[in-house]
C-alpha positions as CSV (number, residue, x, y, z in Angstrom):
1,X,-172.5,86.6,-86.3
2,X,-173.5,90.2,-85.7
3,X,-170.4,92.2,-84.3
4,X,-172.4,94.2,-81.8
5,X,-173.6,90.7,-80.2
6,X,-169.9,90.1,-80.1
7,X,-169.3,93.2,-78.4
8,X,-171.7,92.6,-75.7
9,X,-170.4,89.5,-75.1
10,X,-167.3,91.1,-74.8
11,X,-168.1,93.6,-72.2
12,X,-170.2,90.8,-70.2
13,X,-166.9,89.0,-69.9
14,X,-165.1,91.9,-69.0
15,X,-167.6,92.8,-66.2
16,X,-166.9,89.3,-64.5
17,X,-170.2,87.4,-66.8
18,X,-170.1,83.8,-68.0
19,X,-170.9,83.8,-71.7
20,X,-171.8,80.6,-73.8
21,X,-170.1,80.5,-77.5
22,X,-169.7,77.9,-80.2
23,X,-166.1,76.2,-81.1
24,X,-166.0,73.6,-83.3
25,X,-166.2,70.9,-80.9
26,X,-168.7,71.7,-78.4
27,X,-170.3,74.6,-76.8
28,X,-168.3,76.5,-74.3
29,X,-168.4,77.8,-70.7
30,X,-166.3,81.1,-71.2
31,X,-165.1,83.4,-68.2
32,X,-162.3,86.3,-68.2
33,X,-159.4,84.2,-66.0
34,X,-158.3,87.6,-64.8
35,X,-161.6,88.0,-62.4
36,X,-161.9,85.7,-59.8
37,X,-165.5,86.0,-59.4
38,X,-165.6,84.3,-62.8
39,X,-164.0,81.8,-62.1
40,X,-165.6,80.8,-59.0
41,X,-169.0,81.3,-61.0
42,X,-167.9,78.6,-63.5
43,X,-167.2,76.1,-60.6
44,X,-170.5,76.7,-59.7
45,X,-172.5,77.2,-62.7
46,X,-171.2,73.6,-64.0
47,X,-171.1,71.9,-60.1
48,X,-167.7,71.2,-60.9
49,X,-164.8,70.4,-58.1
50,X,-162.2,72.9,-57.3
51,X,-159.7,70.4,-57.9
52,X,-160.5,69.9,-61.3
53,X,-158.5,72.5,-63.5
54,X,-160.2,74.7,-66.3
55,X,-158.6,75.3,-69.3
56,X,-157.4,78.5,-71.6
57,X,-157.8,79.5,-74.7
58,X,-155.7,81.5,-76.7
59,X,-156.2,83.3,-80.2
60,X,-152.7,82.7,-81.7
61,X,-150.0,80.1,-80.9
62,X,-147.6,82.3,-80.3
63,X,-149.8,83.5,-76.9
64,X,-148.8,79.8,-75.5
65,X,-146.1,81.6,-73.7
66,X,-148.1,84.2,-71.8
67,X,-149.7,81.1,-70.0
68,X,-147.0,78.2,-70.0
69,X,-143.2,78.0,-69.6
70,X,-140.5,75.4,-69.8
71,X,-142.1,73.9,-73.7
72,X,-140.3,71.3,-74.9
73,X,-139.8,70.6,-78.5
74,X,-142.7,67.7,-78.7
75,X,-145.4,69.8,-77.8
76,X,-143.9,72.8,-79.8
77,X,-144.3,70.4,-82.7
78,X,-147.9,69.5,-82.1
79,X,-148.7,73.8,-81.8
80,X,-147.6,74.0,-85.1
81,X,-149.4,71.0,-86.6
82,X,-152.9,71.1,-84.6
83,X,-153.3,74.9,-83.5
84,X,-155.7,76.2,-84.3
85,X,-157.8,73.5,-83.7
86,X,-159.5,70.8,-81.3
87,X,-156.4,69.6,-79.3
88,X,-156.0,71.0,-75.2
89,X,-152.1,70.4,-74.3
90,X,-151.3,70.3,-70.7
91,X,-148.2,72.1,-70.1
92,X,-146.5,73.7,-67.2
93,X,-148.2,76.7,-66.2
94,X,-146.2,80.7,-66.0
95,X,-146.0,81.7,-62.0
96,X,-148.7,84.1,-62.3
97,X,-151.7,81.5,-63.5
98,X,-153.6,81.6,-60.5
99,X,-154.2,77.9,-58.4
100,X,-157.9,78.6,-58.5
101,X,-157.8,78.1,-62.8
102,X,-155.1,74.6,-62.5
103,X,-157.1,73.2,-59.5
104,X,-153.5,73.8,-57.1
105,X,-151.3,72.0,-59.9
106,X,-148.4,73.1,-61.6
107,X,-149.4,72.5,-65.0
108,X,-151.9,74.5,-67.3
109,X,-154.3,73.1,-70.0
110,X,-153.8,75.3,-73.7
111,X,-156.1,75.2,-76.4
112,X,-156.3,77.9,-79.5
113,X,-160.1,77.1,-81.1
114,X,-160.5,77.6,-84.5
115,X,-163.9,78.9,-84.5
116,X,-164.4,82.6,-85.5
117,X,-166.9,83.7,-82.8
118,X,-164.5,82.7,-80.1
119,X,-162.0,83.9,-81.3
120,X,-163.5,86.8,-81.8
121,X,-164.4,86.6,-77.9
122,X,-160.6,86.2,-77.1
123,X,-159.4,89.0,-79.1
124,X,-162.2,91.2,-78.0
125,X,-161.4,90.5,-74.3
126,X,-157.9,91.1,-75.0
127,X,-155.8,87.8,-73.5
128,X,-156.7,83.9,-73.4
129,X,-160.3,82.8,-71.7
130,X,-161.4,80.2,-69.8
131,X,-163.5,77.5,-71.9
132,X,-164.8,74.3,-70.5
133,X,-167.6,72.5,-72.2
134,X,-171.1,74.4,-71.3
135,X,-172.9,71.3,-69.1
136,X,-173.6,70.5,-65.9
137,X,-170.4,68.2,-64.9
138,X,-170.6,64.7,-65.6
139,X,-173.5,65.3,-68.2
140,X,-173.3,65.4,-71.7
141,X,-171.1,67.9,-73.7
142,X,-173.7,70.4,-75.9
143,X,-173.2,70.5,-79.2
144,X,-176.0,73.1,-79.9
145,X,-176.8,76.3,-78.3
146,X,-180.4,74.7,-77.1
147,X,-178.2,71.9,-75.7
148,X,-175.9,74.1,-73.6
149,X,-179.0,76.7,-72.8
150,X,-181.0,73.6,-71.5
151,X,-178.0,72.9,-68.8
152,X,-176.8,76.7,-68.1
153,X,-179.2,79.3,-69.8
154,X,-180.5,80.4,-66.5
155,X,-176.7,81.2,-65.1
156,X,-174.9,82.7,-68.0
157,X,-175.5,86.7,-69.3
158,X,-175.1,85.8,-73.3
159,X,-175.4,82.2,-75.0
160,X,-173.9,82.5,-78.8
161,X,-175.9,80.7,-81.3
162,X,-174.0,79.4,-84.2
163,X,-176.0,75.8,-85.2
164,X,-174.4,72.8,-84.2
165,X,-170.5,72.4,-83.8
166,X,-168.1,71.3,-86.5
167,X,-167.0,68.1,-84.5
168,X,-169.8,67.3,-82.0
169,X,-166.8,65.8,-79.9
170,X,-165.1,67.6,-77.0
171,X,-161.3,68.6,-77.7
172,X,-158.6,65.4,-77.3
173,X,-156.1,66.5,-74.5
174,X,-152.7,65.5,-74.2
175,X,-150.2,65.9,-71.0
176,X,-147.0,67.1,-72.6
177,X,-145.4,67.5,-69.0
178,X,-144.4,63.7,-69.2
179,X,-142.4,61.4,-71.1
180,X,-144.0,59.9,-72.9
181,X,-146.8,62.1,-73.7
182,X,-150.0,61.0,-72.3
183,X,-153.3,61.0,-73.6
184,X,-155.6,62.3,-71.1
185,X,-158.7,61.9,-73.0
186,X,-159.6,61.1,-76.2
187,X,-161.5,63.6,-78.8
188,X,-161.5,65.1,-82.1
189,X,-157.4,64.9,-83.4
190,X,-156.4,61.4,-83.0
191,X,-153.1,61.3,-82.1
């Protein structure tokens, strides 16, 4: 993808924009966490509940600690085997994650995508983004940038357009808080 694309992308996120980018499960919603205005815009961009908490993604593994505390060795292990790649783990969130990102809980969902152009959107922005699938909530995930621009294309400053995703199949997520560890939904890794 074109770098100066990627750049703008980068600035629109930094000036509080929702951007849609490729990962290699489906297309994603993608706002800086540190402006609250983003935030708020993703709630109402994909008519999504408060009390439903948005995720983060990071560009290394090793950033899982500048967004979650207290990780036990299980989930350590699955970092190591399934990052980067399509798995979310829900662990518990650092103090300063704000309420408004993990819908008032105590936990934080972590993802690191392997999919250049966001990446390239995390590392550009400088710390780990918001991503939740680009649809209207409760409809179907896209896996192609006309699929997401059909939902959001009106409400976002830049959509990304990198053909259809690797997977087609949103990210499995895992609660690593509990004993045993829970399957919160099903995707891509199969645990």
């Amino acid at each position: 993808m074109n770098e100066s694309i990627i750049r703008k992308a980068v600035e629109a996120l930094k000036n509080g924009e929702l951007v849609i980018t490729p990962t290699e499960s489906v297309y994603g919603l993608v706002a800086d966490p540190s402006r609250p205005e983003a935030i708020e815009k993703i709630f109402q961009t994909k008519k999504r509940p408060h009390s439903q908490a948005l995720s983060i993604h990071i560009a290394d593994p090793e950033e899982v600690t500048q967004w979650a505390e207290n990780i036990d060795s299980e989930a350590k292990k699955l970092i190591e085997q399934y990052w980067p790649g399509p798995l979310t783990i829900i662990l518990p969130k650092a103090s300063h994650v704000p309420d408004s990102i993990t819908g008032g809980q105590n936990t934080v969902g972590l993802r690191c995508p392997d999919h250049p152009i966001a990446q390239a959107l995390i590392r550009g922005v400088g710390h780990g983004l918001i991503m939740t699938s680009a649809n209207i909530s409760g409809e179907p995930s896209p896996t192609t940038a006309e699929e997401a621009r059909a939902q959001l294309g009106e409400q976002v400053k830049i959509i990304l357009d990198d053909g259809p995703c690797k997977h087609g199949i949103a990210s499995t997520i895992i609660d690593a808080t509990v004993q045993p560890m829970k399957i919160i939904r099903q995707g891509t890794v199969d645990l």
